[in-house]
C-alpha positions as CSV (number, residue, x, y, z in Angstrom):
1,X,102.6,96.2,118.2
2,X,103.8,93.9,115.3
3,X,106.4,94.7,112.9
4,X,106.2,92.7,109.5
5,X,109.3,92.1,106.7
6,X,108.6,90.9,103.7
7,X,111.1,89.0,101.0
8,X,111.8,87.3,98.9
9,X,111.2,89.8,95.5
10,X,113.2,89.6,92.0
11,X,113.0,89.4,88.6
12,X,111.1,86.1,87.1
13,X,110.1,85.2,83.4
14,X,106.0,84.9,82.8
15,X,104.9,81.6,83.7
16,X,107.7,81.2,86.7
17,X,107.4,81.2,90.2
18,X,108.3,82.7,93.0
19,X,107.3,82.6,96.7
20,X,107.3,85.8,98.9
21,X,107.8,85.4,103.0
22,X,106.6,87.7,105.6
23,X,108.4,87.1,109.4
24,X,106.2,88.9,112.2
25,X,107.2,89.7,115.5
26,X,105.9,89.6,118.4
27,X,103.9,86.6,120.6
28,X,100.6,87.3,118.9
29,X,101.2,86.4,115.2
30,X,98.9,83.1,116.1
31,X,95.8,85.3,116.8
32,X,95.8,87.6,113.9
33,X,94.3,87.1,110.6
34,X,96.8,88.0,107.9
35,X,97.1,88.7,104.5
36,X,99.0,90.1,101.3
37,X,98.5,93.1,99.3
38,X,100.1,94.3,96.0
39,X,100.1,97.5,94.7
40,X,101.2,98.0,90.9
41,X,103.0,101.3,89.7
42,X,99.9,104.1,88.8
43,X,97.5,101.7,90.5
44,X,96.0,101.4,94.0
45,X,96.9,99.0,96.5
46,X,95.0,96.1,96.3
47,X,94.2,93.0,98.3
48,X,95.7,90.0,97.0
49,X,95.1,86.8,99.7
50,X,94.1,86.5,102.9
51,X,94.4,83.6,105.8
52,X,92.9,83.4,109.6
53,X,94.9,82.9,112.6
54,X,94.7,79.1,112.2
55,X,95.3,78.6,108.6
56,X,92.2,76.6,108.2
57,X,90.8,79.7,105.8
58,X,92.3,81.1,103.1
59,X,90.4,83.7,100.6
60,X,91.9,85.1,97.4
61,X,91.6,87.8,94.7
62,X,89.5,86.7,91.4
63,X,92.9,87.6,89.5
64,X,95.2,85.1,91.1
65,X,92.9,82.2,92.6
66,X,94.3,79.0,91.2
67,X,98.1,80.5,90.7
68,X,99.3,82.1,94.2
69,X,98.5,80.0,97.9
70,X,98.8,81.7,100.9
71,X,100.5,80.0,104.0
72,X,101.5,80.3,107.4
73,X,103.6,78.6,110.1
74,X,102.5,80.2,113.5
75,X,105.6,78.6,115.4
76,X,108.2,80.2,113.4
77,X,106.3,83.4,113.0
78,X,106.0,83.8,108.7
79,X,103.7,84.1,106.4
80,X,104.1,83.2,102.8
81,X,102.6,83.9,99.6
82,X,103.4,80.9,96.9
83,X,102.9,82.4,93.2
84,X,102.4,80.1,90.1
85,X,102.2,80.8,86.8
86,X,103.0,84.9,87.2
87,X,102.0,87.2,84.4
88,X,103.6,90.6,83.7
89,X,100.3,92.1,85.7
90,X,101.5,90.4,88.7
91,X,104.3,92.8,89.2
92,X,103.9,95.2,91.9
93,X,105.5,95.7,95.2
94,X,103.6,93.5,97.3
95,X,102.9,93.6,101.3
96,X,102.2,91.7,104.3
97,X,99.5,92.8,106.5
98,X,98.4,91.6,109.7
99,X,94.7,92.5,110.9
100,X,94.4,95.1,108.7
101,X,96.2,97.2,110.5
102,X,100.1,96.6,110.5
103,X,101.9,97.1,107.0
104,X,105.3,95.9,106.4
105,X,107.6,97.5,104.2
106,X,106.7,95.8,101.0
107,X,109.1,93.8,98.5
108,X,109.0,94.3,94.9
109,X,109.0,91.7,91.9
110,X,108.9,92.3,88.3
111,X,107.6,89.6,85.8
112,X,109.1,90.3,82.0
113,X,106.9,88.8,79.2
């Protein structure tokens, strides 16, 4: 079992950053392949980034390649989601995921034009 808590959500102007954290529980977080979802209001969730256990691959969404890195720190247990650049579109409530299988709760930004 893993439990997942995202943060870090707000308000930010377009063309601001922000960076989202995810802290996992549990002694496994090392072996699990993890990644972020968003989903917008009216919209399906979507995948946003992924990165394996080690950190040594990370894969990301046509829509936010070049703006958001995704990053991990197996001894403290987190996951984070750096975002560059953020558009209005990028607003959503977005979630960490681990293995496809554990959700957190999801944390919410809003970017105003």
């Amino acid at each position: 079992q893993v439990q997942l808590v995202e943060s870090g959500g707000g308000f930010v102007q377009a063309g601001g950053s922000l960076r989202l954290s995810c802290a996992a529980s549990g002694r496994t977080f090392s072996s699990y392949a993890m990644s972020w979802f968003r989903q917008a209001p009216g919209r399906e969730r979507e995948f946003v980034a992924s990165i394996s256990w080690s950190g040594g691959n990370t894969y990301y969404a046509d829509s936010v390649k070049g703006r958001f890195t995704i990053s991990r720190d197996n001894a403290k247990n987190m996951m984070y989601l750096q975002m560059n650049a953020l558009k209005p579109e990028d607003t959503a409530v977005y979630y960490c995921n681990a293995i496809l299988l554990y959700w957190g709760q999801g944390t919410q930004f809003a970017v105003s034009s």
